[in-house]
SEZASE-664468 format. One record per residue (C-alpha): residue in one letter; x, y, z. Coordinates in steps of 0.5 Angstrom, whole numbers, padded with zeros to 4 digits, always signed. Example, Ala and Ser with C-alpha at 12.3 -4.5 7.8 and 13.67 -1.06 7.14 Angstrom:
% SEZASE-664468
A+0025-0009+0016 S+0027-0002+0014 
This chain:
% SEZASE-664468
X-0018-0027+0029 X-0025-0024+0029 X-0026-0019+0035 X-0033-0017+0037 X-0031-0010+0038 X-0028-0008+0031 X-0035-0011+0027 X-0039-0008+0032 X-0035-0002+0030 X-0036-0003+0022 X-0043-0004+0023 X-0044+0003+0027 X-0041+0006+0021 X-0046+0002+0016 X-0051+0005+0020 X-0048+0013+0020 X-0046+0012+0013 X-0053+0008+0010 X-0047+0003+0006 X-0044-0003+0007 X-0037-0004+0009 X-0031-0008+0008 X-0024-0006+0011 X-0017-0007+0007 X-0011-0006+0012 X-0004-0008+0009 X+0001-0007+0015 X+0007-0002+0015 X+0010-0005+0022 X+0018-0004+0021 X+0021-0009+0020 X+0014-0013+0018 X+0012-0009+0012 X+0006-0012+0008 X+0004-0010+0000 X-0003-0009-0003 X-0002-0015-0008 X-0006-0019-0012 X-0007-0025-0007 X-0011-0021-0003 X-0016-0019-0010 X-0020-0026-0009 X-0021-0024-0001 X-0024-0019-0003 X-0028-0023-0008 X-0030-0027-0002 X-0034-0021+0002 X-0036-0018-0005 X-0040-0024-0006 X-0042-0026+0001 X-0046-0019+0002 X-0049-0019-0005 X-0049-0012-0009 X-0051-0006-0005 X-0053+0001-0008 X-0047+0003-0003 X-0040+0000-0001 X-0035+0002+0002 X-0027+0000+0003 X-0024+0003+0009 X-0018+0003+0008 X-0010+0004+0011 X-0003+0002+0007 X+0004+0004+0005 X+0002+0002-0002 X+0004-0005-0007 X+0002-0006-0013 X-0001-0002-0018 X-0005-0007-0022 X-0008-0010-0016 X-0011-0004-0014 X-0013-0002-0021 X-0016-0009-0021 X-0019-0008-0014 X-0022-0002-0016 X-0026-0005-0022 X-0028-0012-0018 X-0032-0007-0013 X-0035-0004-0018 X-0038-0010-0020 X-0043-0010-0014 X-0045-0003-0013 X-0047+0004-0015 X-0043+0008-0011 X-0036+0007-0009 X-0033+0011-0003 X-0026+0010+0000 X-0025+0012+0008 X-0018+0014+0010 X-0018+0014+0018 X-0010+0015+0016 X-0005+0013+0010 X-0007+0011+0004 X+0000+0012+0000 X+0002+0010-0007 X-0002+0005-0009 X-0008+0005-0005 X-0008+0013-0007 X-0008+0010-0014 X-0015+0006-0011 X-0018+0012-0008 X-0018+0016-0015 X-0023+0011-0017 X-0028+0013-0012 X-0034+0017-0013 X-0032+0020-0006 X-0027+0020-0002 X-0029+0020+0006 X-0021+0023+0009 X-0021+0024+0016 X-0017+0030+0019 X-0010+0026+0019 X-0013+0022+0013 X-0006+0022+0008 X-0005+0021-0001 X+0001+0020-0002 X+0005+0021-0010 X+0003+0015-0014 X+0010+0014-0017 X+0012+0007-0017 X+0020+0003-0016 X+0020-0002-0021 X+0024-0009-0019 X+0028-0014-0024 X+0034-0017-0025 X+0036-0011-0030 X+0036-0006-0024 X+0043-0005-0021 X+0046-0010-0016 X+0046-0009-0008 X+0051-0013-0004 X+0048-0018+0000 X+0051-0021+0007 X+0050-0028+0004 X+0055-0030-0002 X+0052-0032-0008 X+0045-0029-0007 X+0043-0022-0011 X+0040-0016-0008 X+0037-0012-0014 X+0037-0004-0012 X+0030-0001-0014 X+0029+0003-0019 X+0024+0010-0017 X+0021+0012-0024 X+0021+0019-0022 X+0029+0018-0020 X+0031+0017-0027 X+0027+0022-0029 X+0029+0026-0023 X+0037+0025-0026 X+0035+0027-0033 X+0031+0033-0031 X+0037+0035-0026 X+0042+0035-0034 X+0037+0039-0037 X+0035+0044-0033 X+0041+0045-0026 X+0047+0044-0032 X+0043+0048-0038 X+0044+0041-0042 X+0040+0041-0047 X+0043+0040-0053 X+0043+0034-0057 X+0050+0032-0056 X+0051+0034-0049 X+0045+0030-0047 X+0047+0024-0051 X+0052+0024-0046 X+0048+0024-0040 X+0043+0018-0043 X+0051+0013-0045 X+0052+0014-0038 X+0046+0013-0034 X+0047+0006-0039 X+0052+0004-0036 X+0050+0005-0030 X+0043+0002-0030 X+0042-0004-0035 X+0037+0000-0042 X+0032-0006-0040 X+0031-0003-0033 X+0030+0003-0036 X+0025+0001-0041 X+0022-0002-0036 X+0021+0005-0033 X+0019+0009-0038 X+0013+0003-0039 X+0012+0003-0031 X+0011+0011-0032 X+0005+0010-0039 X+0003+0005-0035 X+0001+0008-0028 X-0002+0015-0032 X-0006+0009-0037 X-0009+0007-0029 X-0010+0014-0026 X-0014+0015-0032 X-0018+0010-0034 X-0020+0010-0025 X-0020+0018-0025 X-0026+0017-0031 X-0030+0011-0027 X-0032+0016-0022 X-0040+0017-0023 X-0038+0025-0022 X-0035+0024-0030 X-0029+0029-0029 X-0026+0033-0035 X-0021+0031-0038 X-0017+0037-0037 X-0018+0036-0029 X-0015+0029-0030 X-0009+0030-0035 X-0008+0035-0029 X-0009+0030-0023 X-0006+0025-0027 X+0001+0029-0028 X+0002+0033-0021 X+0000+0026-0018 X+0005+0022-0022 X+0011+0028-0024 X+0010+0033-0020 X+0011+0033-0012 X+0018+0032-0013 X+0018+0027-0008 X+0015+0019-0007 X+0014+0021+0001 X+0011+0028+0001 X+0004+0027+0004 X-0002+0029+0001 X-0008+0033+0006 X-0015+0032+0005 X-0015+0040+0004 X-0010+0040-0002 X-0013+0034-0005 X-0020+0037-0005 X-0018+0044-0006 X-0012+0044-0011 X-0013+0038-0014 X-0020+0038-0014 X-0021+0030-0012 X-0028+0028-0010 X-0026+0029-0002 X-0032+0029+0003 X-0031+0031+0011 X-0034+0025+0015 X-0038+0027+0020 X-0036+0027+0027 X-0040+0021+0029 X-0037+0018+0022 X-0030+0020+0024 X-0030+0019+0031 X-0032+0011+0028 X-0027+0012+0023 X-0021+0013+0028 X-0023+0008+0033 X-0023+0002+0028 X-0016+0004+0027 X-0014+0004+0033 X-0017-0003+0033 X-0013-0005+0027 X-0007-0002+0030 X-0007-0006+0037 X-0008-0012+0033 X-0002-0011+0028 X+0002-0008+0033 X+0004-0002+0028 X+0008+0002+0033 X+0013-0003+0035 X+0018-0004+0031 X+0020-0011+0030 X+0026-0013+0035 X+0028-0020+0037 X+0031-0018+0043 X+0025-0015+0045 X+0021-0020+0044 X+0024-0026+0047 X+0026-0022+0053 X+0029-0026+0058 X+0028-0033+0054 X+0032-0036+0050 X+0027-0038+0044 X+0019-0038+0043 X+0014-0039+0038 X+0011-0032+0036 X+0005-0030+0031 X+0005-0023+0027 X-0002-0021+0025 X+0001-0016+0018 X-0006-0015+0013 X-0013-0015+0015 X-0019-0016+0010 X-0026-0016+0014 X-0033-0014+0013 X-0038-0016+0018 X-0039-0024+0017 X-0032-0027+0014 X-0024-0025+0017 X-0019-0025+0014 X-0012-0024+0016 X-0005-0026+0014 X-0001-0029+0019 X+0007-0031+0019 X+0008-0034+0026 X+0016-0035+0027 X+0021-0039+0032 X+0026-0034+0034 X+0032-0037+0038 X+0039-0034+0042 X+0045-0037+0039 X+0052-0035+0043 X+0058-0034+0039 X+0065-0032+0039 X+0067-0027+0034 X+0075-0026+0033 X+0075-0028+0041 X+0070-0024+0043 X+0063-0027+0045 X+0058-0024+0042 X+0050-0026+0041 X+0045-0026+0036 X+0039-0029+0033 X+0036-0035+0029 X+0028-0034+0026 X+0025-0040+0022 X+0018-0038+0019 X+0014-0045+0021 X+0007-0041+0017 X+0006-0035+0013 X-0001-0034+0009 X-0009-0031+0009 X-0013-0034+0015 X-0020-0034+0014 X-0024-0034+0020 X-0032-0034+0020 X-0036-0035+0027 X-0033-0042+0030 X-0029-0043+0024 X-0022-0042+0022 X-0019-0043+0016 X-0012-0043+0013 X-0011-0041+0006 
């Protein structure tokens, strides 16, 4: 739905930035967490063609993260319409979307603005099998590449296995454990999120050298130890030497206050409990706004709306309760002034 008060915000940032604006919004809600992903590319198509090329756009963006390819194809895609591309981190712009904002010529972080590692799972019927609470389904265990790399590294460098006999014994039996296809898949993933970081780092209009790449790209994708350690806007500057500008105070006071908007809207802070939502009724209809993709004049949102119900049983002679939820809609919906649009 399209709130007056967030385009009012985003045309104000227009002004204080002299650019054109269109958010990205992936939703980390627990229990409703929502992924960058290729479907939201051709959204952003729409706004690119709907405002035309501009001299300077930028994507405020927020998102625990997604798929790699689709925030390297984001990436290319804003090109195509501006001269100068900036990225504005009100938050958390984590994994994927720190993969997006390497291939910014400037990067706008407020002082809770967060980068995160770009070390992605990897998901394929090879990876390791998880027990799931329906028979004959399969849960697939992701597999972390900086994990895989984490077990060899601890071989070599904790246990001194460095000879070739002894680590041939680690490889056998990290093999028997994890399919060799889902270990090949990693190493790919691995080369292939290093290839990105790469050609994105070397689209910058700043032209880094290459040895300022190699050494974002490998602290970025190797080094942190950890997939959840966050990154500040003052290391990002001034240890990696990104392309980190401060926004003014009238820019950031913008920025934060768009989030809050955001925020509102996909009830970030609640985590999803069906108890909570139902209260003393014993079914209803509720919609959960998970992703936004919005610039002045067009909306998207991507809405899953759900009918979750009270059941009463008797489990082993004692009465218990629980919960049925069927999703009766899930997808993108466009919203311009007077129009609504399902896709």
């Amino acid at each position: 739905m399209i709130d007056p008060s967030r385009i009012e915000l985003i045309e104000q940032i227009e002004k204080e930035r002299d650019s054109v604006v269109i958010t990205w919004l992936t939703g980390d809600r627990k229990g409703l967490e929502t992924k960058i992903a290729f479907d939201q590319i051709s959204l952003l198509y729409d706004h690119l063609v709907e405002i035309g090329p501009q001299k300077r756009i930028d994507l405020y963006i927020y998102s625990p993260g997604g798929m790699t390819l689709a925030g390297f194809g984001a990436v290319n895609l804003i090109r195509e319409f501006c001269e100068h591309f900036s990225v504005l981190i009100p938050f958390r712009a984590l994994s994927c979307a720190s993969l997006i904002s390497l291939g910014a010529d400037e990067i706008v972080m407020s002082r809770l603005g967060q980068l995160s590692p770009v070390d992605p799972s990897v998901a394929s019927p090879y990876n390791p099998s998880l027990p799931s609470p329906q028979p004959g389904s399969l849960n697939f265990l992701p597999l972390s590449v900086e994990d895989v790399g984490g077990y060899l590294d601890l071989a070599r460098k904790e246990f001194g296995l460095g000879k070739e006999e002894s680590m041939l014994r680690v490889l056998e039996w990290l093999s028997s454990k994890v399919h060799p296809i889902a270990l090949g898949s990693v190493q790919r993933s691995r080369e292939q999120i290093g290839m990105l970081a790469t050609k994105l780092m070397s689209s910058q209009a700043s032209k880094p050298k290459k040895e300022t790449i190699d050494r974002v790209v490998k602290v970025l994708t190797r080094e942190l130890g950890s997939h959840d350690y966050i990154i500040s806007r003052k290391e990002a500057k001034e240890d990696l030497g990104l392309p980190v500008v401060y926004p003014t105070p009238e820019s950031e006071g913008l920025m934060w206050k768009l989030f809050k908007k955001y925020q509102r809207a996909m009830e970030l802070t609640n985590p999803y409990n069906q108890d909570a939502l139902l209260g003393s009724n014993r079914e209803g209809d509720f919609t959960f706004r998970r992703a936004y993709v919005e610039s002045k004049s067009l909306t998207h949102v991507f809405e899953t709306l759900k009918r979750l119900k009270r059941v009463d049983a008797v489990m082993q002679g004692v009465p218990t309760s629980g919960f049925q939820e069927q999703t009766l809609s899930e997808g993108w919906v466009e919203y311009r002034p007077q129009t609504t649009t399902q896709s």
